[in-house]
C-alpha positions in Angstrom: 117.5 97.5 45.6 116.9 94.0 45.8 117.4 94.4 49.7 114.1 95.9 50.2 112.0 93.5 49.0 113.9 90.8 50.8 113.6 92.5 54.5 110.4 92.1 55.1 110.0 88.5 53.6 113.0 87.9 55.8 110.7 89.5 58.8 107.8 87.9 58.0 109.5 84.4 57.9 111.1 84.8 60.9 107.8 86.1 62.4 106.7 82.8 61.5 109.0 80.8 62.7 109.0 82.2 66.2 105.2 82.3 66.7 105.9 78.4 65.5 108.1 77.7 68.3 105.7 79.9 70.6 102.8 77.3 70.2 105.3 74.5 70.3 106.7 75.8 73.7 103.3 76.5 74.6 102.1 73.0 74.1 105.3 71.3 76.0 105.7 74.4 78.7 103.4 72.1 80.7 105.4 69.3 80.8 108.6 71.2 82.0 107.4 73.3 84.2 108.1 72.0 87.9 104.9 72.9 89.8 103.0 71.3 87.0 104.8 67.8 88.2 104.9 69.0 92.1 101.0 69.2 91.4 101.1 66.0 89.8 103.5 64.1 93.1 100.7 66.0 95.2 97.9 64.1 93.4 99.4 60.7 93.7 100.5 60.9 97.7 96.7 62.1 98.2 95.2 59.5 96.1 97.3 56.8 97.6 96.6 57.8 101.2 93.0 57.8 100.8 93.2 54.5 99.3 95.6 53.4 101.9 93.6 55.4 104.8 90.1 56.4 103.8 89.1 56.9 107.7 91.9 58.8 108.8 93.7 60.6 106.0 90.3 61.2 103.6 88.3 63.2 106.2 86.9 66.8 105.9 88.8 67.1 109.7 92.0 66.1 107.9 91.6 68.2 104.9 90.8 71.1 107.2 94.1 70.6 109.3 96.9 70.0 106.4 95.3 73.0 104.3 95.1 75.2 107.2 99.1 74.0 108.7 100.4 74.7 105.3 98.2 78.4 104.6 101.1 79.7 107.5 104.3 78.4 105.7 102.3 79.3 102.1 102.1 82.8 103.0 105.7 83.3 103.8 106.8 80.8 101.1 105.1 83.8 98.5 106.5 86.6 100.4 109.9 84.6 100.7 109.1 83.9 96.3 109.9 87.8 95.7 113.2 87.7 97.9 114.7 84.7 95.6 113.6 85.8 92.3 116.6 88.6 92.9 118.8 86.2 93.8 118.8 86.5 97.9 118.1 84.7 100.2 115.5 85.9 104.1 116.7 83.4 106.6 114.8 85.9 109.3 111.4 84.9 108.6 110.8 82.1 111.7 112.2 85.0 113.7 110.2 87.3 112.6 107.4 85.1 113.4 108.2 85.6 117.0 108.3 88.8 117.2 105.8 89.7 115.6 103.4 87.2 117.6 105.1 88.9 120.9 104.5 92.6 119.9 100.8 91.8 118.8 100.7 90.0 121.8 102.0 92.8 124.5 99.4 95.2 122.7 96.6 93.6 123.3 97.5 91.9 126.3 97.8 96.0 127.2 94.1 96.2 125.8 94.6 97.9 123.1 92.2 97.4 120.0 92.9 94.2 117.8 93.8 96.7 114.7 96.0 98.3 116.2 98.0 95.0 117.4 97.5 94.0 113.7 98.9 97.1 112.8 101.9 96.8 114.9 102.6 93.5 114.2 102.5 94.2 110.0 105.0 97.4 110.8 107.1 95.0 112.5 107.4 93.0 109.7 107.7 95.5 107.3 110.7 97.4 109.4 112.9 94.3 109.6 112.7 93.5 106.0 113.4 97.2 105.1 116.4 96.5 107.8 117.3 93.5 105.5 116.9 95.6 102.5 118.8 98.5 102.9 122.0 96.3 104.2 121.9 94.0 100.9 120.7 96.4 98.6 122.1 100.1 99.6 124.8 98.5 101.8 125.9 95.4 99.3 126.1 92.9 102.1 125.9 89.7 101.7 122.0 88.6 102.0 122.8 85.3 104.0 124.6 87.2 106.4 122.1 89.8 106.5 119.3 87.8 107.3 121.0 85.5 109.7 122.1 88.6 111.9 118.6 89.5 111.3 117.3 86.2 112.7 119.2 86.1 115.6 118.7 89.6 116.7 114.7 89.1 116.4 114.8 86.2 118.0 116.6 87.5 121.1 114.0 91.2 120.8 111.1 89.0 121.1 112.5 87.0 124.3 113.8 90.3 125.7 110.0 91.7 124.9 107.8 88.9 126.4 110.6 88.4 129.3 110.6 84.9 128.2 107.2 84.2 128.9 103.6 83.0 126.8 101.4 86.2 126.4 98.0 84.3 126.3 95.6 87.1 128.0 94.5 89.2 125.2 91.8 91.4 126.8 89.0 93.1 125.5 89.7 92.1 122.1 91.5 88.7 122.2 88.7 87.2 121.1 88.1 89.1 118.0 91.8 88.8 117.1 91.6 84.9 117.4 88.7 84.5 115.7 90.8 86.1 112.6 93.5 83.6 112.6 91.5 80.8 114.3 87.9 81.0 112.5 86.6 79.5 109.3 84.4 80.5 106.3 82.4 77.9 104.5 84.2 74.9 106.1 87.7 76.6 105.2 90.1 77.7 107.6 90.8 82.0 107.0 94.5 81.4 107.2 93.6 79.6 103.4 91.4 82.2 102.4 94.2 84.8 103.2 96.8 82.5 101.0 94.7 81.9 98.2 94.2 86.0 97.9 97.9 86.5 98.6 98.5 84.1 96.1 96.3 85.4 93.3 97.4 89.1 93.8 101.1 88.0 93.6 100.7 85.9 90.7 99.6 89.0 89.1 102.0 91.2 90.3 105.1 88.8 89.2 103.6 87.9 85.8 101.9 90.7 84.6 103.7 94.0 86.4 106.6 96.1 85.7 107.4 95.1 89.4 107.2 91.3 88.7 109.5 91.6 85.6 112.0 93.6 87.5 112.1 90.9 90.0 112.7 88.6 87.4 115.3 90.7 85.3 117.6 91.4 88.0 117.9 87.8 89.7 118.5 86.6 85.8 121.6 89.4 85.1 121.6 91.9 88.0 124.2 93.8 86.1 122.5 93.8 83.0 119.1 94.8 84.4 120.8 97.8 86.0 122.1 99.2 82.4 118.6 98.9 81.1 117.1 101.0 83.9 115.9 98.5 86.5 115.8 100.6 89.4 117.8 97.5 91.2 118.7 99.0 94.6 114.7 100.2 95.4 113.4 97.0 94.0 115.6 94.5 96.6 114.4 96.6 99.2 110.8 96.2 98.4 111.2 92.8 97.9 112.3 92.3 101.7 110.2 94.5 102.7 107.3 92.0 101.0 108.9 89.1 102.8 108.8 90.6 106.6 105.0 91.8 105.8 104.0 88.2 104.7 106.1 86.7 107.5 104.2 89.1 109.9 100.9 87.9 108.2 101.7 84.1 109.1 102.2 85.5 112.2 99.2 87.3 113.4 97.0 84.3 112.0 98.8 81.7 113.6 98.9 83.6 117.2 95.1 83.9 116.5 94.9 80.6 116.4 96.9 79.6 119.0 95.3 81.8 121.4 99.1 82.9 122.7 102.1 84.4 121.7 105.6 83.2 122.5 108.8 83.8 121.5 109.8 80.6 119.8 107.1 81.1 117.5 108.1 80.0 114.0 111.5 78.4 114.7 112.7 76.3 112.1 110.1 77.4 110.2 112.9 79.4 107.4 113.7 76.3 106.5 110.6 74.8 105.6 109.3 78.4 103.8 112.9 77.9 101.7 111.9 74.5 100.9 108.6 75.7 99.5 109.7 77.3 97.4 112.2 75.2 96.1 110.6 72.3 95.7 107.7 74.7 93.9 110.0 75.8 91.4 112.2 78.4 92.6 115.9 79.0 91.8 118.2 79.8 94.7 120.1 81.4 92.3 117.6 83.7 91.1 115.2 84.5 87.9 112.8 81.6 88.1 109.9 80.7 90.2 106.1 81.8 90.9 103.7 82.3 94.0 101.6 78.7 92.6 104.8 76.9 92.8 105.5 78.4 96.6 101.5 77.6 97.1 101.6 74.4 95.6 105.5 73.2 97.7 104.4 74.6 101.1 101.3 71.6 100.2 103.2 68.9 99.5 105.1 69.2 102.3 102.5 69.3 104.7 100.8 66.4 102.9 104.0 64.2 102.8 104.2 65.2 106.9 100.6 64.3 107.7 100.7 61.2 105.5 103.9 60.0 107.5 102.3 61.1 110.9 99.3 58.2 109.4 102.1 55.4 108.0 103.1 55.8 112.1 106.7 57.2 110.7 108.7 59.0 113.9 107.9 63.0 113.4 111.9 63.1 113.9 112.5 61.4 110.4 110.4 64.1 108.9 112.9 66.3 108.3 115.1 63.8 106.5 111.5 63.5 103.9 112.1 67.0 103.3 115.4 67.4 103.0 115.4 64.8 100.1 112.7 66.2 98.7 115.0 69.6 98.1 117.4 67.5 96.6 115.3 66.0 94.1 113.7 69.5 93.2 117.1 71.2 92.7 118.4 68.3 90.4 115.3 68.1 88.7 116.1 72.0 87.8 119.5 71.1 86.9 118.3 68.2 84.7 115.8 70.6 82.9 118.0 73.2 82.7 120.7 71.3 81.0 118.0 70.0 78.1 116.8 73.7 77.6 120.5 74.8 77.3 
């Protein structure tokens, strides 16, 4: 008898204590959260380059070229967000870039209406990722081998496709299709407009969907999302999927802009989405990350290249920059996951 009483005085403390620890965490969640200190490093290079360079770095010309350089990797860097939450890994996305840019390309170049290259390019996109998908998801192969094949085998299609040529006449409707990737609105490049609505719908979707959570359940305990219902296998795919549409994306808006297509579009350019989202937050090994922190990576490592283009630093040591920087973010996760443990 004296059991009943206790239960819910037992409940009611313990609802206590956890809402305590809720606005404790709440208050320091800030403080370990690693785009909240990415944000931070941004604020400082900026400040100190306009100090440093007020003609040259702190321009509207300036601003207007690192935000719209970065809105390319920042879209994929989201798209890429979805593939690592699980766990994987979509080395094909700089390939895909190609492609993509050489089918949109060959359609209009065959004057065919700017949707419809659009179109074509997305389903391009969408078809290699669901390629990727079904080979790591239904086929349990590894996703680093996956997407490798992946990104040599587009790479070669889009080479075999444009005959190893640049596709720059666009017909009838080459100028409406650059004007997509290559106009502005309100002083802001639409490349940015496109990633700040990518990222806003996506930071929905992974925080406040059944979708997101699943992304996140089954790159924190694959098996133990599957024995709760997590429909594991369908999810992976669509997570690809997501990754070859926004990697398509980057691709008919930089082709827009570029006023060509070629097939060496976006090489190299895996690497730098990767980092984005590492440095942003993002665990390689799955479970943890967000589209801000891809958003918020792909800028800093635009700004850290533009602002070592200023200091006169050789382009060739930028890759060293960023590689270090990928270092620093992954042992900073280590270092915070070790206190939380």
């Amino acid at each position: 008898m004296t059991t009943v009483p206790t239960r819910p005085l037992q409940s009611s403390v313990a609802i206590e204590d956890i809402t305590g620890l809720k606005e404790r965490s709440l208050g320091q969640r800030l403080l370990s959260s690693q785009p909240f200190w990415v944000t931070i490093a941004l604020v400082i290079i900026c400040a100190v380059m306009a100090w440093d360079q007020p003609d040259a770095f702190a321009t509207s010309d300036n601003f207007f070229n690192i935000t719209r350089n970065f809105a390319f990797i920042g879209i994929m860097a989201v798209g890429m967000t979805a593939v690592i939450l699980t766990g994987g890994i979509d080395l094909s996305v700089g390939s895909l870039m190609g492609l993509v840019g050489v089918v949109c390309g060959l359609i209009l170049q065959a004057e065919y209406h700017w949707a419809v290259a659009i179109l074509a390019g997305l389903l391009t996109g969408a078809a290699a990722g669901a390629v990727n998908g079904f080979l790591v998801a239904y086929v349990g192969l590894p996703a680093f081998v996956v997407t490798l094949g992946m990104l040599s085998a587009a790479r070669s299609l889009a080479i075999v496709l444009s005959e190893n040529r640049m596709i720059y006449e666009f017909g009838p409707w080459g100028e409406t299709f650059n004007a997509i990737g290559g106009d502005s609105i309100l002083g802001i490049a639409n490349p940015v407009w496109v990633l700040a609505i990518l990222a806003l719908i996506f930071g929905f979707i992974f925080n406040f969907t059944a979708w997101g959570n699943y992304l996140y359940a089954i790159g924190s305990n694959e098996d133990a999302a599957r024995l709760t219902g997590v429909p594991v296998r369908r999810v992976k795919l669509q997570a690809y999927i997501v990754s070859g549409l926004t990697a398509a994306l980057a691709s008919v808006l930089i082709v827009g802009w570029q006023g060509s297509a070629i097939n060496a579009l976006g090489q190299g350019y895996e690497l730098r989405v990767i980092a984005s989202t590492v440095i942003g937050g993002a665990d390689l090994m799955g479970g943890q990350g967000g589209a801000y922190g891809a958003v918020i990576g792909a800028a800093l490592i635009e700004v850290i290249r533009n602002s070592l283009l200023m200091a006169g630093v050789d382009a060739n040591w930028q890759g060293a920059f960023v590689g270090l920087f990928i270092v620093l973010a992954v042992l900073l996760q280590r270092i915070r996951g070790k206190r939380s443990a």
